[in-house]
C-alpha positions in Angstrom: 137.0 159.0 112.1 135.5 156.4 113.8 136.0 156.4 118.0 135.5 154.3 120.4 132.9 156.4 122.1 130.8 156.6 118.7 131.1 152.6 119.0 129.9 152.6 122.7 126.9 154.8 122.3 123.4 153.3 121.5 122.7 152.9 118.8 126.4 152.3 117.8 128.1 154.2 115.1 129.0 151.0 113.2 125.9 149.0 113.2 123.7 151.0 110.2 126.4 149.4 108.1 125.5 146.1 109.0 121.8 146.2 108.1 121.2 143.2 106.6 122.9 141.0 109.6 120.5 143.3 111.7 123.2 143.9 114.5 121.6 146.8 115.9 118.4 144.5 116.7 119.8 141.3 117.8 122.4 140.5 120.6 124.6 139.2 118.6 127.6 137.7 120.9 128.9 134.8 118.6 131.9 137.2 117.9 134.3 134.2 118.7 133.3 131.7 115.9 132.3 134.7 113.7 131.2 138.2 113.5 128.2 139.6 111.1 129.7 141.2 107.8 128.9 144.6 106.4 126.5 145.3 104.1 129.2 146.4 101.5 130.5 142.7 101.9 127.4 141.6 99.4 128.8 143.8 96.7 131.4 141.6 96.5 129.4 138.9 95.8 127.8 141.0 93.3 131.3 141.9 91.6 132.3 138.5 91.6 129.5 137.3 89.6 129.4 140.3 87.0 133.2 139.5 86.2 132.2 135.7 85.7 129.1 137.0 83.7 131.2 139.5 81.5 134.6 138.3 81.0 134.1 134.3 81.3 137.5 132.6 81.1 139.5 135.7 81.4 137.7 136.4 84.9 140.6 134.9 86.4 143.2 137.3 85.9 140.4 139.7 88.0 140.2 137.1 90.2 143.6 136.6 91.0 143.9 140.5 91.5 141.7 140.0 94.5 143.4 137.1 95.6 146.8 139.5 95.8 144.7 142.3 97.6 143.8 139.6 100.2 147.3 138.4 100.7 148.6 141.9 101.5 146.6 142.5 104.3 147.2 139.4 105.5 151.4 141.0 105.5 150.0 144.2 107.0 148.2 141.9 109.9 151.2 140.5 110.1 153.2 143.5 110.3 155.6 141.0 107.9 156.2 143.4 104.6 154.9 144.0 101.2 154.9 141.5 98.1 158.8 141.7 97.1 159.9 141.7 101.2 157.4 139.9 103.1 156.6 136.5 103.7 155.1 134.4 100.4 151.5 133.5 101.5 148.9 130.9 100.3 145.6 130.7 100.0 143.1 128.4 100.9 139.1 127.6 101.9 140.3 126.7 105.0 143.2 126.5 107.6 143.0 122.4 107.0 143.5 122.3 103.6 146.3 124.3 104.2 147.7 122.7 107.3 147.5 119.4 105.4 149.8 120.3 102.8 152.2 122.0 105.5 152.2 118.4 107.1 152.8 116.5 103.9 156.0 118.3 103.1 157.7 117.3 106.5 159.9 114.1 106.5 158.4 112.3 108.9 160.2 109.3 108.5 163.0 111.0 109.4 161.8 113.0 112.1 158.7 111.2 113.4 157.4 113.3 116.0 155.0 116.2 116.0 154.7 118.4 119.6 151.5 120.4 120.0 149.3 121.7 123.0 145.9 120.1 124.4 144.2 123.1 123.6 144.2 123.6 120.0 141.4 123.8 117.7 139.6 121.2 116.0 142.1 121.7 112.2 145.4 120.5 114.3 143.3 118.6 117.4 142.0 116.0 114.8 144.1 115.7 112.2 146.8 115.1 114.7 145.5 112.6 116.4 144.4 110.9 113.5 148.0 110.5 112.4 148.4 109.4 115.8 147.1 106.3 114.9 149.0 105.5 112.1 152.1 105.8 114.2 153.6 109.4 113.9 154.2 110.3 117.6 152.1 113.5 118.9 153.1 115.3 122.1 150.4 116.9 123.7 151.1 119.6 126.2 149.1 121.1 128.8 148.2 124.3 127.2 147.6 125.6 131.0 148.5 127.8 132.6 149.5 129.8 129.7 152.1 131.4 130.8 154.7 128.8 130.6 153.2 126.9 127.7 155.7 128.0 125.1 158.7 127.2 127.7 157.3 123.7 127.9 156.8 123.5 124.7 160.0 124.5 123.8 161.4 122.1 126.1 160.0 119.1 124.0 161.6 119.9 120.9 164.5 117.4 119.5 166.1 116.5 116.6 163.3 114.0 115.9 160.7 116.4 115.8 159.4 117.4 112.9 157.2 120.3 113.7 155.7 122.3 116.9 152.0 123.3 115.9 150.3 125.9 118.6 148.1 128.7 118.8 148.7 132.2 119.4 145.4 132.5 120.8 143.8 129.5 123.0 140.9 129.1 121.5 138.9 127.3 124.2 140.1 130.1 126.6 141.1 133.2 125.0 144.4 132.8 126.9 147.2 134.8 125.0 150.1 132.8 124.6 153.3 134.7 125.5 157.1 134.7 124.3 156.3 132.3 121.2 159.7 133.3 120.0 160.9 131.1 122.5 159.8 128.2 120.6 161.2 129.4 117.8 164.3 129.8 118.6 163.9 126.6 120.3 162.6 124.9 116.7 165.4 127.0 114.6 168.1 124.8 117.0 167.1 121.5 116.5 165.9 121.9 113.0 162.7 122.0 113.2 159.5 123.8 112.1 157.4 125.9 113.7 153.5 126.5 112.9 151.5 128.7 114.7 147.9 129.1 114.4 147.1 132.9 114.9 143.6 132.8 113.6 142.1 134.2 117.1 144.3 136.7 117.4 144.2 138.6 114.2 142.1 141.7 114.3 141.4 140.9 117.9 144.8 140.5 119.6 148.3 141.6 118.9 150.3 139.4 117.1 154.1 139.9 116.5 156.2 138.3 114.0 159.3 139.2 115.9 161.4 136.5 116.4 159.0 134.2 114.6 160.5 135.1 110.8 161.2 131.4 110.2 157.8 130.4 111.5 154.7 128.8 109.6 151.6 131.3 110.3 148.4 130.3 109.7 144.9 132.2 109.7 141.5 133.3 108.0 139.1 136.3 108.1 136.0 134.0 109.4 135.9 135.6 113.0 137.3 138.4 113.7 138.3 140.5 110.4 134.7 139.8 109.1 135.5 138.0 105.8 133.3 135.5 106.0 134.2 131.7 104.7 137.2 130.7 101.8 139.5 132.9 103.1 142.2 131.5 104.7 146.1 131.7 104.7 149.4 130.1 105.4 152.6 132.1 105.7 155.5 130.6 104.0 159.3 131.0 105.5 162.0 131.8 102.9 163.1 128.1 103.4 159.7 126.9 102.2 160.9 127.0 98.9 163.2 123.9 99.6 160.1 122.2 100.7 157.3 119.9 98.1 154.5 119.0 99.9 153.2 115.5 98.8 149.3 117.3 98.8 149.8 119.4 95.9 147.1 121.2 93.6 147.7 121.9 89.8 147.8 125.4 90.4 151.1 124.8 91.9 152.4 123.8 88.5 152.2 127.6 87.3 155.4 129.4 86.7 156.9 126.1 87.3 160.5 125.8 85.8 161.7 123.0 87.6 159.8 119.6 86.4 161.0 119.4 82.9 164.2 119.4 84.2 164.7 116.9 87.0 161.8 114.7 86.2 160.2 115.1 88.8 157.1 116.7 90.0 157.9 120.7 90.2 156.5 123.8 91.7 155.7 127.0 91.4 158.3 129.9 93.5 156.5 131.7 96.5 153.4 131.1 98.2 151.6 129.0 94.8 154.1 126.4 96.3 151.0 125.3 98.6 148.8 126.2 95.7 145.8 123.6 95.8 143.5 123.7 92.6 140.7 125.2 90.7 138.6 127.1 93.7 135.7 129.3 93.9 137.1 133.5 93.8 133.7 134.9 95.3 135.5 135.0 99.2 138.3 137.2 98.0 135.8 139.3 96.2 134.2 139.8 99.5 137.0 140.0 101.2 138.3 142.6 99.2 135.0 144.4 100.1 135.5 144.2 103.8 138.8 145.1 104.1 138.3 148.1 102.0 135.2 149.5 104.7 137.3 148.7 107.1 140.2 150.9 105.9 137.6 153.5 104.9 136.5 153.5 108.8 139.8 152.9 110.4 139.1 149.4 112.0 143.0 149.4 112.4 144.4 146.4 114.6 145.2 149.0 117.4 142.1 150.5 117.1 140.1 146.9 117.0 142.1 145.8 120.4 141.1 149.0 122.0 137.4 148.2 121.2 137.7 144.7 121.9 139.7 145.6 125.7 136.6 147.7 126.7 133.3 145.4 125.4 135.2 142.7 127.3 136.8 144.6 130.0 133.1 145.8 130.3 131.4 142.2 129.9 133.9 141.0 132.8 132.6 143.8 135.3 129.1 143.2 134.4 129.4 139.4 135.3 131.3 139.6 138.5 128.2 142.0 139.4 125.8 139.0 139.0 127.9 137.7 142.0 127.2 134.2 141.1 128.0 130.9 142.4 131.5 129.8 141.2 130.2 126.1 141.1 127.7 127.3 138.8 129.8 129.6 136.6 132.8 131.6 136.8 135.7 133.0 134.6 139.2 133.1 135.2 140.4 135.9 137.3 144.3 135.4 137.4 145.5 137.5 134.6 143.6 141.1 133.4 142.3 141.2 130.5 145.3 141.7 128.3 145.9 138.1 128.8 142.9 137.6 126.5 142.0 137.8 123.1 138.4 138.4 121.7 136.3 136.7 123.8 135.0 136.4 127.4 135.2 132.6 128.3 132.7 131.4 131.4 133.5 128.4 133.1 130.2 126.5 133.9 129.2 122.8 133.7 126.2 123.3 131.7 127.7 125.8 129.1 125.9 123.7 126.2 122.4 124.3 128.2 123.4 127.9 129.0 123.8 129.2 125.3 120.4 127.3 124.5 118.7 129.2 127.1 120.7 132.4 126.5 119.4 131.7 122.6 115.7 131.7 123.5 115.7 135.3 125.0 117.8 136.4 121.9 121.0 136.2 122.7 123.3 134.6 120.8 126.9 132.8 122.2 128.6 130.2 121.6 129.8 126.9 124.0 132.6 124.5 124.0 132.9 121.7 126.5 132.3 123.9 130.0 133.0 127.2 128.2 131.0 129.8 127.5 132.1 132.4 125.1 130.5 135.6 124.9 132.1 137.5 121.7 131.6 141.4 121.5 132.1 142.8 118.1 132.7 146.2 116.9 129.1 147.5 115.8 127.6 146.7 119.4 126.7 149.1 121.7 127.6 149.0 125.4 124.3 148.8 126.2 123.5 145.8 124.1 126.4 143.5 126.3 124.3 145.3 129.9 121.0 143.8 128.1 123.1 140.1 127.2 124.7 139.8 130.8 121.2 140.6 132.4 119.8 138.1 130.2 122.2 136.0 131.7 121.4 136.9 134.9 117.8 136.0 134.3 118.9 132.5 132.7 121.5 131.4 135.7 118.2 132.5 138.8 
């Protein structure tokens, strides 16, 4: 059984498994915009070709096997069920693609307005403020302070507005955002929907689907559940299926009993609803991989957040020990750390020049705007984060 004092030590328990990302040699603290995949992950790959190689055509029905696999753990993340009681889910490459269609199966001529925070990541930040433009109305709200975010947001729901679109986990900030089930209720009044964005919190964070059961949930295994790219979701509501979003794929049209019918287009039940098109399988093959060492190690979610609570918990205490100027850098200090998801954001005005300098000594972060993000991971040592935060050190004299 894998512990979180086998995790700690040097090296750590974890890392000989992740040879080929060389963990155990590099300080590695891009955790936040993505962790290093195991070794095993590259069987995948392998597995994905050798069914294309052997069974050609018919390498979809293996395909789609994986596919399934990757949608229940998705459920069990979600703590939302199995495949005949949980939510339907869909696939995609990316959140976008999948946010998109979302989007295009509102009426938003009805219900022209689309509420949202200031904080959200580029997918919704964008894409929102592109349809800005063409005259949909977006309401931005502060996302700070946190802890009344999803009150004011729930306060800017009417029966104009179409959708609420926010993030479990501020992804600028790592702020937590609390009592999301507010919203919902909020969203369930007025009629309408709710999508949040809980791709920094799963693996990381805890994430509850109480209270959310009529909620869009969105997500991928890029950061923290160490799937690497195409492998993306969106959580469908029961009332989805009453839903046809204008972006539609043809995989949509499978099982679909519906166009013949009424003439017009149709879809497929359950989560091939948001189906998009032909796409390449090799993600969920190495998804499939990961998720299966990560069962065989018992990476549970519990388990992950009590990792993740000490490496950051631990990177916190180590940077309040460099006792250095708050006009410089600083982090926030007005919630602990359960307030937080995966990552430790700084504060500093030259966060950009910070991870460049941080990057020539070998230690690898990430910046956005004034923050930067240092992202433990699981197959780090403690005394790998001591080595990055005296690096730091080093950098900020």
């Amino acid at each position: 059984m894998t512990t979180l004092a086998a995790l700690r030590a040097n090296p750590n328990a974890l890392s000989v498994h992740y040879g080929r990302f060389g963990v155990a040699d590099r300080l590695l603290l891009t955790g936040h915009s993505h962790q290093a995949w195991p070794d095993v992950a590259l069987n995948g790959q392998v597995e994905a070709f050798t069914d294309a190689s052997t069974a050609v055509d018919a390498k979809w029905d293996l395909a789609f096997a994986k596919a399934e696999r990757l949608r229940q753990a998705y459920r069990d993340l979600l703590g939302d069920g199995d495949r005949d009681t949980g939510g339907d889910i869909a696939l995609g490459a990316n959140t976008h693609e999948l946010v998109v269609r979302f989007l295009s199966s509102l009426d938003l001529r009805a219900r022209p307005r689309l509420v949202t925070t200031d904080g959200e990541f580029h997918t919704l930040r964008r894409q929102l403020a592109r349809l800005a433009e063409e005259g949909v109305e977006v309401v931005r709200v502060a996302a700070a302070p946190a802890e009344t975010l999803a009150e004011r947001l729930a306060a800017e729901v009417d029966d104009r507005t179409a959708a609420v679109l926010v993030s479990a986990v501020l992804f600028e900030t790592s702020r937590i955002v609390p009592s999301l089930d507010g919203v919902g209720a909020a969203c369930r009044y007025q009629g309408a929907e709710l999508l949040v964005d809980a791709y920094h919190a799963l693996g990381v964070a805890p994430f509850s689907m109480r209270g959310l059961e009529s909620a869009w949930i969105t997500g991928g295994g890029y950061k923290y559940l160490q799937l690497g790219e195409g492998n993306c979701f969106l959580r469908l509501p029961s009332h989805a299926q009453d839903l046809r979003p204008v972006i539609t794929g043809w995989f949509a049209e499978f099982e679909d009993l519906t166009s013949k019918a009424s003439g017009l287009v149709g879809y497929a039940p359950g989560g091939d609803r948001f189906a998009g098109s032909t796409y390449d399988p090799t993600s969920h093959y190495r998804a499939a991989a990961v998720l299966d060492f990560f069962a065989s190690h018992q990476l549970t979610p519990s388990f992950l957040r009590e990792v993740s609570l000490h490496q950051n918990g631990l990177l916190a205490s180590l940077f309040d020990d460099l006792d250095a100027s708050p006009d410089v850098i600083t982090r926030d200090r007005s919630a602990p750390r359960e307030a937080f998801g995966g990552f430790l954001a700084l504060t500093a005005p030259a966060a950009g020049k910070l991870q460049e300098k941080l990057a020539e000594r070998g230690v690898l972060t990430d910046s956005r705007g004034d923050k930067l993000r240092l992202g433990p991971a699981p197959y780090l040592s403690d005394s790998q984060l001591e080595a990055a935060i005296a690096t730091l050190g080093e950098v900020l004299r």
